[in-house]
N, C-alpha and C positions, 0 to 999 in steps of 0.2 A: 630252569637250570637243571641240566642232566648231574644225573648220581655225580661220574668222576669229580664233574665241576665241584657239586658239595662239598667231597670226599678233598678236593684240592683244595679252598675254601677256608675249609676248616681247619688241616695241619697248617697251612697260611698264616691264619690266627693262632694257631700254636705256636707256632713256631716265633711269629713276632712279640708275644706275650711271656714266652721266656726269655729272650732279647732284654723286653722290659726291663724284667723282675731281677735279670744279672746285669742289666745296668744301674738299676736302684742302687743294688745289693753293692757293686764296684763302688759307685760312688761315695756312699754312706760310708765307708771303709778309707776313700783315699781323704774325704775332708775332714777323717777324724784321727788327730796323732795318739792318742789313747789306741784307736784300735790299730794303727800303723805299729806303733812299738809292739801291741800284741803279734803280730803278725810275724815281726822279726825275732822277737822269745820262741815262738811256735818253731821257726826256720832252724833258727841257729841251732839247737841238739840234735836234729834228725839229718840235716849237713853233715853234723860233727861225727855222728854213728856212722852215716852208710859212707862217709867219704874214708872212713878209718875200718870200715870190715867190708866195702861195698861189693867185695868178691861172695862174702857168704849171706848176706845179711838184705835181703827183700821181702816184706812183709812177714817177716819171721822163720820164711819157710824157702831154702834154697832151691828146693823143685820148683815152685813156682816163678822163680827168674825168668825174665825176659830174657831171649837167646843172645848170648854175646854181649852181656851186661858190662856196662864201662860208668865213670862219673861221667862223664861227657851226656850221658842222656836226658841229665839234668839239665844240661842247658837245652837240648832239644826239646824237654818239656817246656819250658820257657819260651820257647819259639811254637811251642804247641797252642799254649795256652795266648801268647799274643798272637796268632795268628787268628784263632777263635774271638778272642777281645776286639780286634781288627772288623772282622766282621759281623762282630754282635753291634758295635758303638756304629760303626761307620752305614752299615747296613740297614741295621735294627731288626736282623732276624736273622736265623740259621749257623752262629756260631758253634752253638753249643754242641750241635749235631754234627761239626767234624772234629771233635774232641776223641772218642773213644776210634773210630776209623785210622788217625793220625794218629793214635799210638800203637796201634795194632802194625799201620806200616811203617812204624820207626822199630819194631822189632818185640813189641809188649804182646804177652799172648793174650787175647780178649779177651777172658773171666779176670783178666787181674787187670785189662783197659777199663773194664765195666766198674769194677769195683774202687778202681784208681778214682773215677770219673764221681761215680757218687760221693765220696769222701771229699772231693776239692768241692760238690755242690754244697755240702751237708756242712763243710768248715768256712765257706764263705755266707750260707743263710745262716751259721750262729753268728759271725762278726758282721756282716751288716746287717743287718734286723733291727729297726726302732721298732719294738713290738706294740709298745705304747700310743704310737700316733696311726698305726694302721688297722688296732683291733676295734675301732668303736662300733663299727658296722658290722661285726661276726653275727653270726645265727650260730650260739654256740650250740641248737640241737644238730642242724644243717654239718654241723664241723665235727659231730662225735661220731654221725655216720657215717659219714667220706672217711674221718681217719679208721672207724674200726674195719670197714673194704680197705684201702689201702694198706693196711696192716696185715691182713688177709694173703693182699694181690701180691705185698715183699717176699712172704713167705713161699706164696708157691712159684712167681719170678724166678727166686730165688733157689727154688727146690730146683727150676726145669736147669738153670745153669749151672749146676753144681750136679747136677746127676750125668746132662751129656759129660760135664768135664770127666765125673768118676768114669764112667763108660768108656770114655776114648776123647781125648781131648781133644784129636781132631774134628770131632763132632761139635763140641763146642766153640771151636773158628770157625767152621763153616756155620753155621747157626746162628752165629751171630752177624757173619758177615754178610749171610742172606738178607738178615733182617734191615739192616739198616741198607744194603742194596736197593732191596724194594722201596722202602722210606726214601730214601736219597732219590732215586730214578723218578718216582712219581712227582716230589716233588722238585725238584731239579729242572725234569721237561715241560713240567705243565709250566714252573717262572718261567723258562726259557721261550716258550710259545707268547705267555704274557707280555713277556718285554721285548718282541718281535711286532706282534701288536700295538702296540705301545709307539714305538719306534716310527709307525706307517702309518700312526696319529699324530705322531707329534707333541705326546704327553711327555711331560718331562716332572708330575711328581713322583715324590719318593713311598707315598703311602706307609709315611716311618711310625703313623700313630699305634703303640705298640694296643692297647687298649683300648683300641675304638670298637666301632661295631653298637650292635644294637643292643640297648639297654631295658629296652620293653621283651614283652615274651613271642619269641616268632613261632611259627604256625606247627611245628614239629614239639615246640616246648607247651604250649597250651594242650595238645594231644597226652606229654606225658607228666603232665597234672591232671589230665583226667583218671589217672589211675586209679584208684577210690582202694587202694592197698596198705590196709594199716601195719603199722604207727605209721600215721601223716604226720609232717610237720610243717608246721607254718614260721614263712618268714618274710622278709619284708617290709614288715608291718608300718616301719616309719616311712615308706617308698608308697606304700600301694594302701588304701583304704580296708583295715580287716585283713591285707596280708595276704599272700601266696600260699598254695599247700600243696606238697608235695611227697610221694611215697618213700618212707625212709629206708625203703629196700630198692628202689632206683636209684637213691643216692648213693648206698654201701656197695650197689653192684656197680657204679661207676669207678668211685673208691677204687674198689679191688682192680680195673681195667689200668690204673692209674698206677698200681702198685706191683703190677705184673709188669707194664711196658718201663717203669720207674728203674724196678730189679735185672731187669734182663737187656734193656740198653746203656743204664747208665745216665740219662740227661736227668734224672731227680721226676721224674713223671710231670713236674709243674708244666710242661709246656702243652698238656692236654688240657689242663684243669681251668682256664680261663673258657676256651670256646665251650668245652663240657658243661661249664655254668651258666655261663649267657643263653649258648642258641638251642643248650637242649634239657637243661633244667629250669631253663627260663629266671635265672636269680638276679640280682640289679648287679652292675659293675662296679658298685662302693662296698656291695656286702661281699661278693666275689677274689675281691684284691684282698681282704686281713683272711678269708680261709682260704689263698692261695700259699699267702705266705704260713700259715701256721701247718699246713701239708705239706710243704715244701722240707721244712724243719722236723716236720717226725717220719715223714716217707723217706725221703733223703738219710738221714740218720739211722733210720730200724733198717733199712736195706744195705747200708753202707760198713754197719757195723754189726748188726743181727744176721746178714747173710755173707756177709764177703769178707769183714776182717779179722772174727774168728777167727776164718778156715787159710788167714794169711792169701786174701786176695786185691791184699791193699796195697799199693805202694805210696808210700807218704813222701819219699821225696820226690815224685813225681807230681801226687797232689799239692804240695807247695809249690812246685816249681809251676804251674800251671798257672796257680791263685797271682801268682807274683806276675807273669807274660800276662795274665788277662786283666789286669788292673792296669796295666799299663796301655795294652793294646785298645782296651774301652774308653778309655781317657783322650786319645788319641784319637782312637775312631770318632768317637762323638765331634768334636771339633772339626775334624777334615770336612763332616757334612755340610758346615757352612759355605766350604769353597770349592764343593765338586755338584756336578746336576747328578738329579733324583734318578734322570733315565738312566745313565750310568751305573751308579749305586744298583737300579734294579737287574742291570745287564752283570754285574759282578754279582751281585747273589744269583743271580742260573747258574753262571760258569761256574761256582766255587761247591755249588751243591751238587752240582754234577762230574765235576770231579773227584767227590766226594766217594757215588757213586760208581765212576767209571774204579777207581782205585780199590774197592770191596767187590766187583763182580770179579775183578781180575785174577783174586785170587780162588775163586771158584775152582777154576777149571782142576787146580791142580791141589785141592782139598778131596775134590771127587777121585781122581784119580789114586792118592793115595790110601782112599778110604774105601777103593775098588768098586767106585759105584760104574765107573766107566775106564774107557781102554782108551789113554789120547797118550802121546809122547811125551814124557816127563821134560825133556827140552824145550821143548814149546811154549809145555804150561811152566813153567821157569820165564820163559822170555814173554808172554804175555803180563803177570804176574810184574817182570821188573818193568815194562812200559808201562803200567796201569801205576807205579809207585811215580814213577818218573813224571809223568803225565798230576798228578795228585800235586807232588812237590814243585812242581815247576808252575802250574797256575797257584799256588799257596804265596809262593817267593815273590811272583810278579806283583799278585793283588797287596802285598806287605809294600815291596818296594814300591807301587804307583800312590799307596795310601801315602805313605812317608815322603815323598817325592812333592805330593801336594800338600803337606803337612808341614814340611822346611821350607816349600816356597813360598807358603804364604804367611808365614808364622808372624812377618810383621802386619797383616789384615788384623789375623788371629788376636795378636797383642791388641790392635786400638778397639776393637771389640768387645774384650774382654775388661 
């Protein structure tokens, strides 16, 4: 298997392994009326503020406004965040990742998408979390490493987009929209190749197992437990005969990798921290899942609140409005999977991530231009810039409308099913 393949491979398993973990988290939330009613306390004051000051009043600090601020964007958050639940239930992978792109091109400037985005991660892993039923298998040395690197990784994530922002804010849209560009394209084309393949097989699963994968140590994670770099720490132990060991400064330096891409995109880092474990720290998939979720909840948290909401990079009612579209959209998507084929499913996850993509290169042209990196027609880059938004929103609309389409039509299957 060549690098890229790896390299593809792997965000793959990222990417579906946060799927997972916000569908856990969705669920855990909608069958529970205790944390439902919390949900609607949580809502209802920060409605009642920005709907009653909503010209001055985003994230504390009116510089920071999304351009051309209206309430109406609250609903568009809601269509953000179902559109992402859409694809995270229905799919089982790559929602999460057109969360902060899809506010940036509904008009949010990206250090306040980033920061929006960790905050709906960080308030949906404090309400769904059954902390109790997934920590039994922790390695609590294994989890003080990772968390004291990703604590690390928040802070300097957090330093690089907070200093382009101070610098020249244009700096930090392009920066970010670089980032998830490249993220988006790679993996976007490499699905899109997959499910062309696929297609000229005649494969029709949906490969939805968000946590599958190998639970032994593959041939890259044996190499780095060879490391012989103390503090070792060993874990395992109820898996493995005598227990696994591994250097607790590989672990801190992953950490930090996890809390830099956590701070600086926005998706809460958990969508690295699954393959991270498995295929290259080599740790079991039962100890992996209670230190996904308890990184999930202090990376998410110390980035969302230690870097971004101080500095008034939070918008809360757009983090609520998200939480509220993706609980819905997940609930919805999950179900539809019963009555659509898997090849589908894998052919709307390419489209939807590379739209994602084509929508963030778009604005490229005309970031460079006014940050003088190059000489192009300001018209132009205006009109590539509105097809790249149009082009985004219009495959987002279809794959909502075909999900619900098959979702109303079948709702009486659905019912004798259920």
């Amino acid at each position: 298997m060549g690098f890229g393949r790896q390299v593809f491979e792997f965000l793959k398993q990222a990417s579906i392994a946060h799927a997972k973990w916000d569908m856990e988290m969705s669920l855990s939330i909608l069958r529970s009326r205790k944390k439902l009613a919390i949900l609607g306390l949580m809502v209802l004051p920060i409605l009642l503020i920005n709907f009653a000051f909503a010209a001055d009043m985003i994230g504390s600090k009116t510089a920071y406004a999304p351009a051309f601020y209206t309430n109406t964007i609250f609903v568009v958050s809601i269509f953000v965040g179902l559109a992402a639940g859409l694809i995270t239930g229905c799919i089982g992978a790559g929602g999460g990742f057109i969360i902060t792109p899809a506010l940036m091109a509904a008009g949010v400037k990206g250090i306040l998408a980033v920061g929006t985005d960790l905050f709906h991660i960080f308030a949906k892993a404090i309400m769904g979390t059954a902390v109790h039923k997934k920590l039994g298998n922790v390695s609590v040395k294994l989890a003080i490493a990772f968390l004291v690197g990703s604590g690390v990784g928040t802070v300097i994530g957090g330093a690089i987009n907070t200093g382009l922002y101070n610098k020249d804010p244009l700096l930090s849209e392009m920066f970010i929209s670089t980032i998830y560009a490249v993220l988006l394209g790679f993996l976007g084309f490499y699905a899109l190749f997959d499910y062309l393949s696929a297609s000229r097989k005649g494969e029709t699963g949906s490969g939805h197992d968000a946590h599958g994968g190998a639970s032994g140590s593959t041939g890259l994670a044996t190499t780095v437990q060879k490391i012989r770099l103390a503090p070792m720490i060993t874990f395992d132990e109820d898996f493995v005969p005598g227990g696994k060991q591994i250097s607790g400064w590989i672990v801190a330096a992953g950490g930090m990798v996890v809390g830099i891409l956590a701070a600086i995109m926005g998706v809460g880092g958990g969508f690295v921290t699954f393959p991270m474990f498995v295929y290259i720290f080599g740790v079991s998939s039962m100890t992996t899942v209670g230190t996904d979720i308890l990184q999930i909840i202090f990376t998410a948290g110390l980035a969302a609140v230690g870097q971004y909401a101080i500095y008034g990079y939070v918008f809360y009612t757009l983090a609520m409005g998200m939480l509220i579209g993706s609980l819905l959209g997940i609930q919805v998507g999950a179900l539809t999977t019963k009555v659509v084929k898997g090849i589908h499913i894998r052919g709307f996850y390419a489209i939807s991530i590379i739209a994602g993509f084509i929508n963030r290169i778009s604005v490229l042209p005309k970031k460079m231009v006014e940050l003088e990196m190059v000489k192009i027609d300001m018209g132009l880059c205006n009109q590539i810039e509105f097809v790249g938004n149009i082009i985004f929103w219009i495959v987002v609309a279809f794959f909502g409308f075909w999900i619900f389409s098959k979702f109303f039509g079948n709702l009486g299957k659905l019912r004798q099913e259920a």
